[in-house]
C-alpha positions as CSV (number, residue, x, y, z in Angstrom):
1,X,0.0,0.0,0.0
2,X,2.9,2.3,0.6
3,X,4.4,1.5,-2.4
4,X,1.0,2.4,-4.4
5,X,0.3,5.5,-2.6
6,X,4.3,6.6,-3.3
7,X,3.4,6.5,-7.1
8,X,0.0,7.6,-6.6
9,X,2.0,10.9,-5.1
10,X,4.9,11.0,-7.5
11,X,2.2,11.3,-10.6
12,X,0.4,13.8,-8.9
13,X,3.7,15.9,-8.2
14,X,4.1,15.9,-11.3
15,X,1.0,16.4,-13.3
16,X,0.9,19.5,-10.7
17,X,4.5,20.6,-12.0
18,X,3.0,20.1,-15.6
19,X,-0.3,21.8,-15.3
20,X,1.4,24.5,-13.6
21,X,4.0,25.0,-16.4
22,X,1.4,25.3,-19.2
23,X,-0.8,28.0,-17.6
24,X,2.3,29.7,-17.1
25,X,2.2,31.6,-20.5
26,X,-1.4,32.9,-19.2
27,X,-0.3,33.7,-15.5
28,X,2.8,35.8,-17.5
29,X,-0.3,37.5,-19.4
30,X,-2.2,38.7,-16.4
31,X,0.8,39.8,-14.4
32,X,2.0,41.9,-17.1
33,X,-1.3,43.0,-17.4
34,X,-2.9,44.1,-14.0
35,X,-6.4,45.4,-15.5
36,X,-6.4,41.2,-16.3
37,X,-5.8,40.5,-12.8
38,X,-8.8,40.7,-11.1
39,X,-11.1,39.2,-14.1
40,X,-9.0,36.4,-14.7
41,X,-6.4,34.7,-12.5
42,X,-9.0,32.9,-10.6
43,X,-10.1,31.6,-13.5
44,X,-6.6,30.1,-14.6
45,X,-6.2,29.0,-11.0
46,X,-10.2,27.3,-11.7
47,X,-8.9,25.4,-14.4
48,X,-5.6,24.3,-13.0
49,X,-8.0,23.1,-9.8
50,X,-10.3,21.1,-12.4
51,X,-7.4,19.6,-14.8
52,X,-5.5,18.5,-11.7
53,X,-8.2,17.2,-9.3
54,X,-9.6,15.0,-12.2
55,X,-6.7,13.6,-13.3
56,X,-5.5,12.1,-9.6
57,X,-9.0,10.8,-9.6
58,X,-10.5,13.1,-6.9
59,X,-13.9,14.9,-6.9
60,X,-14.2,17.9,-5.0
61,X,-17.6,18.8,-4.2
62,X,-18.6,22.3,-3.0
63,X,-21.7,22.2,0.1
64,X,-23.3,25.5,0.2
65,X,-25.0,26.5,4.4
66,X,-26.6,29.1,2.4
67,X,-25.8,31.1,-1.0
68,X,-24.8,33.8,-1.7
69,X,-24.7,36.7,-3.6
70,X,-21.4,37.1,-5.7
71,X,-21.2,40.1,-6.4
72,X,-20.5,41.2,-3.2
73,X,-16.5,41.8,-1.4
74,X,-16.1,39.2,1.1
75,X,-13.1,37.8,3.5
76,X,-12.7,34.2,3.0
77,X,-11.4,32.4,6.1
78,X,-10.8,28.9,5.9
79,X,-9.0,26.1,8.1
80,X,-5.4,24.9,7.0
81,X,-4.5,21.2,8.1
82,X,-2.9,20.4,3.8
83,X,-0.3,21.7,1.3
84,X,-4.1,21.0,-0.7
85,X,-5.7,23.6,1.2
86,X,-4.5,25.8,-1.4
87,X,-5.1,24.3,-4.6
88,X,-9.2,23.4,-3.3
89,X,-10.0,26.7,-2.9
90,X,-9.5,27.3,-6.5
91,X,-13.4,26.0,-7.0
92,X,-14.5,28.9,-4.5
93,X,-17.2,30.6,-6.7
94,X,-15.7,33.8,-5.5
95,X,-12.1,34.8,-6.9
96,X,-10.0,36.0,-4.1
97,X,-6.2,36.6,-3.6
98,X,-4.5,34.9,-1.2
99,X,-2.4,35.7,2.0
100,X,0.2,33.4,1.7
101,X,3.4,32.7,3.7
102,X,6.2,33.9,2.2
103,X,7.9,30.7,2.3
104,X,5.9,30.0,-1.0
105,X,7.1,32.8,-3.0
106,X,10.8,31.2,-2.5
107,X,9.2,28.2,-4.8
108,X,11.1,28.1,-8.3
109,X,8.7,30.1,-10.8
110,X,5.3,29.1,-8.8
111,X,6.9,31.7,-6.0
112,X,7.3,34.2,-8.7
113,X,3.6,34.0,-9.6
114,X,3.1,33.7,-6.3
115,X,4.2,36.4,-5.1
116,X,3.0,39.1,-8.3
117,X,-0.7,37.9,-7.9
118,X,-1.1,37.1,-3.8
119,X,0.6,38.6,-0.5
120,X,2.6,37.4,1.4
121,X,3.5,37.7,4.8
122,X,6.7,36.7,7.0
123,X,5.4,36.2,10.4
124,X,8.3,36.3,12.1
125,X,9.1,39.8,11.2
126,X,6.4,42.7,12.6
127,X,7.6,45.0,9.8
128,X,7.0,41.9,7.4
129,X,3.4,41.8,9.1
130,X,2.7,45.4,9.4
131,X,2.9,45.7,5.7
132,X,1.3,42.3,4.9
133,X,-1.6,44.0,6.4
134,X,-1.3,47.4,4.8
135,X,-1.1,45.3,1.2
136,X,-3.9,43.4,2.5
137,X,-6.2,47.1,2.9
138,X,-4.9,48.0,-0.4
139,X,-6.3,45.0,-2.6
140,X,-9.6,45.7,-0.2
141,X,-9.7,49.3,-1.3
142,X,-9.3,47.8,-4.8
143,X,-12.6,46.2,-4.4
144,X,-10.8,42.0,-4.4
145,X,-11.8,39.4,-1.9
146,X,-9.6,38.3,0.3
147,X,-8.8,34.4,1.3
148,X,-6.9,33.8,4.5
149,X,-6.5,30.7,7.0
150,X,-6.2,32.5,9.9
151,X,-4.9,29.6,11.8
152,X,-1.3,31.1,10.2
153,X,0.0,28.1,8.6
154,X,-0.5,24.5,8.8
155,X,0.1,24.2,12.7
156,X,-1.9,22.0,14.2
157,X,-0.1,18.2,15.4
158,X,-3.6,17.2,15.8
159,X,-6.0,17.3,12.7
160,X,-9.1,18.2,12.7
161,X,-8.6,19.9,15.3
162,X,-7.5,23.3,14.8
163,X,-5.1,25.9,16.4
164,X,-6.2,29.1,17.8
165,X,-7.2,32.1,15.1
166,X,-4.7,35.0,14.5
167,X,-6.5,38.6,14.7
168,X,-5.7,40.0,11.0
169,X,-8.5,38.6,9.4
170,X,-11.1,39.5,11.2
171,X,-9.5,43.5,12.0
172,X,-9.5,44.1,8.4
173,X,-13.0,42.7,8.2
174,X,-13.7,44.8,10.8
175,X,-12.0,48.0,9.6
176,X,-13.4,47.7,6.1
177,X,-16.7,46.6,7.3
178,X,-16.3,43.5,4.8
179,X,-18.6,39.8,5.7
180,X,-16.5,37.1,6.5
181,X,-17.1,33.7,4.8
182,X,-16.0,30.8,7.1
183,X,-14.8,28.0,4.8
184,X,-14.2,24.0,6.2
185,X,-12.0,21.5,4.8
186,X,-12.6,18.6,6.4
187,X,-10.9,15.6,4.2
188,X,-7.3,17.2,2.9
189,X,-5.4,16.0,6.3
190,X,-6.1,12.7,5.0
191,X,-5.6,13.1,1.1
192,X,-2.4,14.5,1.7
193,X,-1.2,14.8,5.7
194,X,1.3,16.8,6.2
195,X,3.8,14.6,7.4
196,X,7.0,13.6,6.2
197,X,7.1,12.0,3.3
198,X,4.3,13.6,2.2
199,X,2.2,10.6,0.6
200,X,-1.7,11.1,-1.4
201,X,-4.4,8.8,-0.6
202,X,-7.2,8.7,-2.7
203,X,-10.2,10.0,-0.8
204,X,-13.5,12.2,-1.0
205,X,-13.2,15.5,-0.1
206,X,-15.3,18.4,0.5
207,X,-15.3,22.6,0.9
208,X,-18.1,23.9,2.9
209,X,-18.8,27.0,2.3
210,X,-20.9,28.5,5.4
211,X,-23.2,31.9,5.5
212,X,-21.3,35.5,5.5
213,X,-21.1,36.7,9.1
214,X,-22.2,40.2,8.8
215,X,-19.8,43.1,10.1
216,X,-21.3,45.6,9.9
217,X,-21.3,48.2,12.7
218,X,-19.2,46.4,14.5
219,X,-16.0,47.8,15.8
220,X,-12.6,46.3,16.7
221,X,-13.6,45.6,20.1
222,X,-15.8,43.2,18.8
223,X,-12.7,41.6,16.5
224,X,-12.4,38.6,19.4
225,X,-16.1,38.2,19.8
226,X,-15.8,37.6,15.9
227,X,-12.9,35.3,16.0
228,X,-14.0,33.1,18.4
229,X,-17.9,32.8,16.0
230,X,-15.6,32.1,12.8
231,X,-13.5,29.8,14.7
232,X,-17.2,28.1,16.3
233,X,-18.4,27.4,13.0
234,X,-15.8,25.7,11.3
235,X,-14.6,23.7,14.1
236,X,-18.8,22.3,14.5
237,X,-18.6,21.7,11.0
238,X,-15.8,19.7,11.2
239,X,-16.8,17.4,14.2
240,X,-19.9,16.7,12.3
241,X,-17.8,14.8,10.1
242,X,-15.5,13.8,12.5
243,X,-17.7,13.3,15.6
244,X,-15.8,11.0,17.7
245,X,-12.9,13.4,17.9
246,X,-11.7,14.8,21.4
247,X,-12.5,18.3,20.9
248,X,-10.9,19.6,24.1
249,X,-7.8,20.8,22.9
250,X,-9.9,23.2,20.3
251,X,-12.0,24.4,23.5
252,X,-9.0,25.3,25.1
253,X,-7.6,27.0,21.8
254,X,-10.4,29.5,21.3
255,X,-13.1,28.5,23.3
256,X,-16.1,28.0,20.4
257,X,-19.1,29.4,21.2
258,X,-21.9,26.8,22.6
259,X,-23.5,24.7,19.7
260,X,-26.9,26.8,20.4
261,X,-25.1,29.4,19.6
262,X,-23.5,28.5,16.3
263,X,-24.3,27.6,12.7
264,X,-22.8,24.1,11.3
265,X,-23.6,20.6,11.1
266,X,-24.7,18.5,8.3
């Protein structure tokens, strides 16, 4: 089984390379074009989604709490247990740019696109975060969605439970008076762990896309209160698929808010 799941990753390594290196040409196209930018890079990252996902056999399938409208600017926050985490969000039906680590605009090429089309931020620098956050007000003031896993990275030891929420995400929200869309991944930690050597595993998988939280009129003294309701949401969603999980450690993280009290389930 190891053996078959080693191959099963090496293929998809490198139909990602592959599929990467042909929309290239059009990733070139909209960076050298901004007025392209907004239109059209989620699109190209669409298609790369769709060519790769189908090829390594795996269906993504987008639940909707509630639609909505998407025409509207919203903050996408979503949690972060995969190196996949990334490459589902591509069938968001919003487009968004991404803040990114800035390990991943060190990446050969895919850092270079990386880092003309997304932010990037290096946490362990303030400077680095201060203007991770001005960048991030920018591309609000220039009317683009934002996603962000607010968890900071792929932290956790413990899938699917999550580490406690960083503030940015829900400040800017805040500040720009923006909804936040809480998004939950449930199945990547076990397509594609992150453990060393990485190895795929066939699997279903999932994005759940819950209803905007609403921030309007609410000021940054209400940024925690908000937090810990994004935080609620995904983390019910994801014990509905995972019910038998010890939750304690995500109590203890960010305290969710009682299951009265928040939207999820199946």
């Amino acid at each position: 089984m190891t053996f078959v799941r080693t191959l099963y990753t090496i293929y998809g390594a490198i139909l990602f390379i592959v599929i990467f290196l042909l929309l290239m040409p059009f990733f070139l196209l909209v960076i050298a074009i901004p007025a392209l930018q907004k239109r059209h890079t989620h699109t190209i990252n669409k298609v790369w989604a769709i060519l790769f996902f189908s090829l390594i056999g795996l269906r993504i399938r987008n639940r909707y709490k509630k639609r909505f409208p998407k025409n509207q600017q919203y903050i996408i926050c979503a949690n972060h247990f995969s190196y996949l985490d990334i490459a589902v969000l591509g069938f968001s039906p919003v487009p968004f740019v991404f803040v990114g680590k800035s390990e991943l605009a060190k990446i050969p090429l895919f850092g270079y696109m990386f880092r003309k089309l997304h932010i990037t931020v290096d946490r362990g620098s303030i400077k680095g975060r201060y203007e991770t956050f001005r960048r991030s007000k920018e591309a609000l003031d220039k009317g683009y969605n934002l996603c962000i896993f607010p968890e900071g990275g792929i932290l956790t030891k413990t899938p699917p439970r999550m580490t406690r929420f960083k503030d940015g995400a829900f400040r800017l929200a805040i500040e720009k008076q923006i909804p936040i869309i809480p998004v939950t991944i449930p199945h990547n930690w076990i397509i594609l762990p992150d453990k060393s050597p990485l190895r795929l595993r066939h699997h279903k998988a999932h994005v759940v896309f819950h209803a905007p939280l609403s921030t309007e009129g609410l000021t940054l003294e209400d940024a925690d209160e908000l937090k810990q309701k994004v935080f609620g949401i995904i983390d019910e969603e994801l014990h509905s698929y995972f019910p038998d999980e010890n939750r304690q450690s995500n109590i203890k993280e960010n305290r969710p808010l009682s299951q009265a009290g928040v939207q999820g389930g199946r």
